[in-house]
C-alpha positions in Angstrom: -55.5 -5.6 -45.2 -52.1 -5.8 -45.5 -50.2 -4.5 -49.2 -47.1 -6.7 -49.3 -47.3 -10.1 -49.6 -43.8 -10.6 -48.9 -41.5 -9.0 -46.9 -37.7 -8.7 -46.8 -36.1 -10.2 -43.6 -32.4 -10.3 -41.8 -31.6 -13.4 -39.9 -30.3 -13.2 -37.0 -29.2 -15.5 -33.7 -32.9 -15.2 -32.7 -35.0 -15.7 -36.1 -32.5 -18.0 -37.7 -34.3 -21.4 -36.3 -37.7 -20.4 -37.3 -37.0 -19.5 -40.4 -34.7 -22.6 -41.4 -38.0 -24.2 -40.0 -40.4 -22.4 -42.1 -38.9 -22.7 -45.0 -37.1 -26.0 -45.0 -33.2 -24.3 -45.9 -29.9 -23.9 -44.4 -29.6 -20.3 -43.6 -26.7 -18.2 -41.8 -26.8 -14.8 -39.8 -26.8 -12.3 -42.1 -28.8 -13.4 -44.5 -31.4 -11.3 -46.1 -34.3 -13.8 -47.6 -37.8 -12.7 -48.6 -40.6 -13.7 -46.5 -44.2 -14.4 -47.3 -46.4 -12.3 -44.9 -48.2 -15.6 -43.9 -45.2 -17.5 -42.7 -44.3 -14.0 -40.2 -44.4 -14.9 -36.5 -47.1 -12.8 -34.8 -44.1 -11.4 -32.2 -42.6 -10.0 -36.3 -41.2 -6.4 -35.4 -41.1 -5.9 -39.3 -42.8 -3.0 -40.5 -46.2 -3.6 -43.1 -48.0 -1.6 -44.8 -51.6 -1.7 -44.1 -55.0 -0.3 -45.1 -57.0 1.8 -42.5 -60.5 0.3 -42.2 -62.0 3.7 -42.0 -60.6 5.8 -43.9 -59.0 4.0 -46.4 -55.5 5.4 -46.3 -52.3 3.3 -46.1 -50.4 3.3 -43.0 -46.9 1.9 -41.5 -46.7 -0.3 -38.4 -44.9 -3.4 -37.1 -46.3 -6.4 -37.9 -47.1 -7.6 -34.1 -49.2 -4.2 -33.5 -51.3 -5.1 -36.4 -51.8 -8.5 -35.3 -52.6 -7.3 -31.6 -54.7 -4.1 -33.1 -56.8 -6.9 -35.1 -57.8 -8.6 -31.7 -59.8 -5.1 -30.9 -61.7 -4.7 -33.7 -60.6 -2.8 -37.3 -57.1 -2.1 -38.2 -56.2 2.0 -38.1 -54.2 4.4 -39.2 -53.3 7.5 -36.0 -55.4 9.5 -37.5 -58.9 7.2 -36.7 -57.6 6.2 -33.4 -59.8 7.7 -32.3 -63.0 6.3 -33.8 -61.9 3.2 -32.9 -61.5 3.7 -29.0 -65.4 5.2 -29.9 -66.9 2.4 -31.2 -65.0 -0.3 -28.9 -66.5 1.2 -26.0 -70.1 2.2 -27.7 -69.6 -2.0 -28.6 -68.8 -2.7 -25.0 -70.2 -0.4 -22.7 -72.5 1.7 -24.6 -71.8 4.6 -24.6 -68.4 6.9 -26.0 -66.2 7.4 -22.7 -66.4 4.9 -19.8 -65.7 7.6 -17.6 -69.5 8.6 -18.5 -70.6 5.4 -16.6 -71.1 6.4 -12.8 -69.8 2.7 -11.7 -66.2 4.0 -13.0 -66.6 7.4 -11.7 -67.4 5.9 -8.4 -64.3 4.0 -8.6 -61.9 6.2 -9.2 -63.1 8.9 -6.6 -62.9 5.3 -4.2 -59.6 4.6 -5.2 -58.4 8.5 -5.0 -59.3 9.0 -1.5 -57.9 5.8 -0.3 -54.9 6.5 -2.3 -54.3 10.6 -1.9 -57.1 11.0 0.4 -59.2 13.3 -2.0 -61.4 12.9 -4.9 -58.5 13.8 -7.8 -55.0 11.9 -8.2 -53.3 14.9 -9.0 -52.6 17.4 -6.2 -50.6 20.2 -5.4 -48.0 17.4 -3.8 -48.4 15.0 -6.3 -47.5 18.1 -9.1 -44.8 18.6 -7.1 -43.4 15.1 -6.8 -43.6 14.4 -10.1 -41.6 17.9 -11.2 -38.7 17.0 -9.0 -38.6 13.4 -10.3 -38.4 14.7 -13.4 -35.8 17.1 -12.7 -33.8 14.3 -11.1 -34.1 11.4 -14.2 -33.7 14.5 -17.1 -33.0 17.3 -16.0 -36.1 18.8 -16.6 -40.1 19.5 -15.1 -42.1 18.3 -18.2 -41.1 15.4 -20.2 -40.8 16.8 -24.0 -38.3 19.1 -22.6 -35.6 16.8 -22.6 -33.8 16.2 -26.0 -33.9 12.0 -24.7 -37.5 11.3 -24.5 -37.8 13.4 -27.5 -35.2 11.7 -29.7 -36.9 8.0 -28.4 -40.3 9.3 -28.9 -39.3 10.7 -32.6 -37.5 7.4 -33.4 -40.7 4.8 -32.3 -43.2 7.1 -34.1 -41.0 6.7 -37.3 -40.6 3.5 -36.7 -43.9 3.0 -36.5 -44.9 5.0 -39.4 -46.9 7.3 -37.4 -44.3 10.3 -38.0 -46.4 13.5 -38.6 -44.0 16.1 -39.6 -44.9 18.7 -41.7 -43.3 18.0 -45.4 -43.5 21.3 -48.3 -44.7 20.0 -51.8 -40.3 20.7 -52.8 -38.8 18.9 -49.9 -41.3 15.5 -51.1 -40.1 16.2 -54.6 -36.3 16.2 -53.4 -36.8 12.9 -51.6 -38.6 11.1 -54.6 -36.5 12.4 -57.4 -32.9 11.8 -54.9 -34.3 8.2 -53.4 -34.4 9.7 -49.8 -36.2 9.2 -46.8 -38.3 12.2 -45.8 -37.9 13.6 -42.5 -35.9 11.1 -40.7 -35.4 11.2 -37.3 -32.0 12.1 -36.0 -32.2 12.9 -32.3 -34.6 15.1 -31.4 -34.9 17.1 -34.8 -35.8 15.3 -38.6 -33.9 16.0 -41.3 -36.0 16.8 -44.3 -34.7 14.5 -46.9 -31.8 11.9 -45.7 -29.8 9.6 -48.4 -29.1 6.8 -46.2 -26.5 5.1 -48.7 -24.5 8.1 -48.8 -24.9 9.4 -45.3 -26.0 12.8 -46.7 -29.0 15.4 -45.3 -30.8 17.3 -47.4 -32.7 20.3 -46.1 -34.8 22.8 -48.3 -35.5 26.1 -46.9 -38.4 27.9 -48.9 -40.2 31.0 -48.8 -41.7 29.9 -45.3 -38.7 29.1 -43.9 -38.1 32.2 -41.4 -41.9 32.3 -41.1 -41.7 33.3 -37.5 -39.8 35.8 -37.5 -41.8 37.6 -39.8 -44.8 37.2 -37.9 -43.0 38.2 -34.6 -42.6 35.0 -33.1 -38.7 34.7 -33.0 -36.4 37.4 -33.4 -33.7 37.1 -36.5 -30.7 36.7 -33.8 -33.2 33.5 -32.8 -34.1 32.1 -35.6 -30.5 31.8 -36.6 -29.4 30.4 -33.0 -31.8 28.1 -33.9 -31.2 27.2 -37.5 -27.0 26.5 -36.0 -27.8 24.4 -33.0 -29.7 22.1 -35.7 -27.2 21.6 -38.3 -24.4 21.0 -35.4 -26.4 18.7 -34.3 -26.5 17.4 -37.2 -22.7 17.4 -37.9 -21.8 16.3 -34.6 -23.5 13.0 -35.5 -21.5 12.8 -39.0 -24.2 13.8 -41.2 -22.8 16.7 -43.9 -25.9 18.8 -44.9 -26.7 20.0 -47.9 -29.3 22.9 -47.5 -31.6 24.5 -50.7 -32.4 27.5 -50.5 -35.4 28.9 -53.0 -36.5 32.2 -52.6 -39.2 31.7 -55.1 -40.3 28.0 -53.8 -39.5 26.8 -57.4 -36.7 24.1 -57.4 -34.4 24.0 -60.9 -34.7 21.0 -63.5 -33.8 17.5 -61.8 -30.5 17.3 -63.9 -29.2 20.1 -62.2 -30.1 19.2 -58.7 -28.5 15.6 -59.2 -25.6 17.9 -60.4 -25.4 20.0 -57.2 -25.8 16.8 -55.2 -23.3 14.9 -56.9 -20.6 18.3 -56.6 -21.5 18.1 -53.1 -20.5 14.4 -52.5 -17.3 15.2 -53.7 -16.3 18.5 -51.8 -17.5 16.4 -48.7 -14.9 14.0 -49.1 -12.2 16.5 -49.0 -13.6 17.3 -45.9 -16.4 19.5 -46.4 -19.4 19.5 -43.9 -21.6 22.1 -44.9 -22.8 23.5 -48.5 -26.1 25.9 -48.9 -26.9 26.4 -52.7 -29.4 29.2 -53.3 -32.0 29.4 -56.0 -32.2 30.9 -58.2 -28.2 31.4 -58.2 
């Protein structure tokens, strides 16, 4: 089931036809018109919001996935994936993994030996080949390694709505009560709270922010490498940051943190890319 029942749309040079179609008006590009979800093309790259037929919970996706996902049984959220590939092939095959069925397993230890000429794809030569392609396309021997297929693969899975970055109980807080997105994707690292309309990241560092060093994990001269090579990053992609800092995890009333923001704003425009307000202060 799907919670909107309209949806807002852009036309463009490749939409613009249908829609003047559709809905029997002159439109140009540029145009932003609301569209009922029953009049979307099934090819609609818009993102929906729909109701996971297992467990219940609301999820983002485009519009096409759902309408392919609904041709496979239930519509799911990424979490009940899972269940679903279960029952489609308890539905179809009988039984939870089609590589339980010896036909398959026959197939692919056929298909292996004409193909590498033993029973598993991946050898010691095939490992090999596949590192040094790697290292050729990126730059690197495993794929999340490189900052590109990181940055893509953040960007679809927000896109998609299937972003599962941890969020504190503040920075969720900061985004409802400032209007911003929560943990958007800017490369290969989120920010925790972005206001799109003013071009602005917001990030909150609480009690658990140097977490690993305190359990061992990173040492301090880390951590802080760390924490600089992601607010550059940041900055090198025109984003000023704003970064909270509570001690306590307890954030002050809303007027004030509107206040901080809105002082913030200003100093940026004089040129300022970087402010960190600490709590309490």
């Amino acid at each position: 089931m799907i919670l909107e029942e309209e949806v807002k749309m852009v036309i463009n040079q490749f939409n613009i036809e249908y829609y003047q179609k559709i809905l029997n008006t002159k439109l140009k590009c540029g145009d932003r018109i609301m569209v009922s979800i029953k009049d979307l093309p099934e090819t609609s790259g818009v993102v929906i919001t729909a109701i996971c037929e297992y467990c219940g919970q609301s999820f983002r996706q485009q519009y096409r996935r759902y309408v392919t996902a609904g041709l496979t049984g239930k519509h799911c959220c990424s979490k009940c994936r899972y269940q679903k590939i279960v029952d489609l092939s308890m539905e179809r095959y009988g039984t939870k993994c089609t590589l339980n069925l010896p036909e398959v397993h026959q197939k692919m230890v056929h298909n292996n030996l004409l193909k590498y000429g033993t029973t598993h794809s991946v050898t010691p030569e095939s490992y090999a080949k596949r590192g040094e392609t790697m290292k050729k396309r990126y730059g690197c021997e495993y794929s999340l390694q490189s900052p590109e297929i990181r940055a893509k693969a953040n960007q679809t899975m927000y896109e998609l709505g299937n972003c599962e970055v941890f969020s504190s109980k503040q920075q969720e807080y900061l985004c409802t009560l400032l209007n911003g997105i929560s943990n958007f994707p800017v490369g290969h690292y989120h920010i925790d709270c972005f206001l799109k309309e003013q071009n602005i990241g917001i990030e909150y560092s609480g009690r658990g922010h140097d977490l690993s060093v305190r359990l061992g994990d990173l040492t301090e001269k880390e951590f802080q490498a760390r924490e600089k090579a992601r607010h550059t990053y940041f900055l090198n992609h025109n984003i000023p940051i704003i970064e909270f800092v509570s001690h306590t995890d307890k954030l002050p009333p809303d007027d004030e943190i509107i206040r901080y923001v809105n002082e913030s704003i200003e100093k940026f425009s004089q040129g300022l890319k970087y402010i960190q307000i600490i709590f309490p202060n």
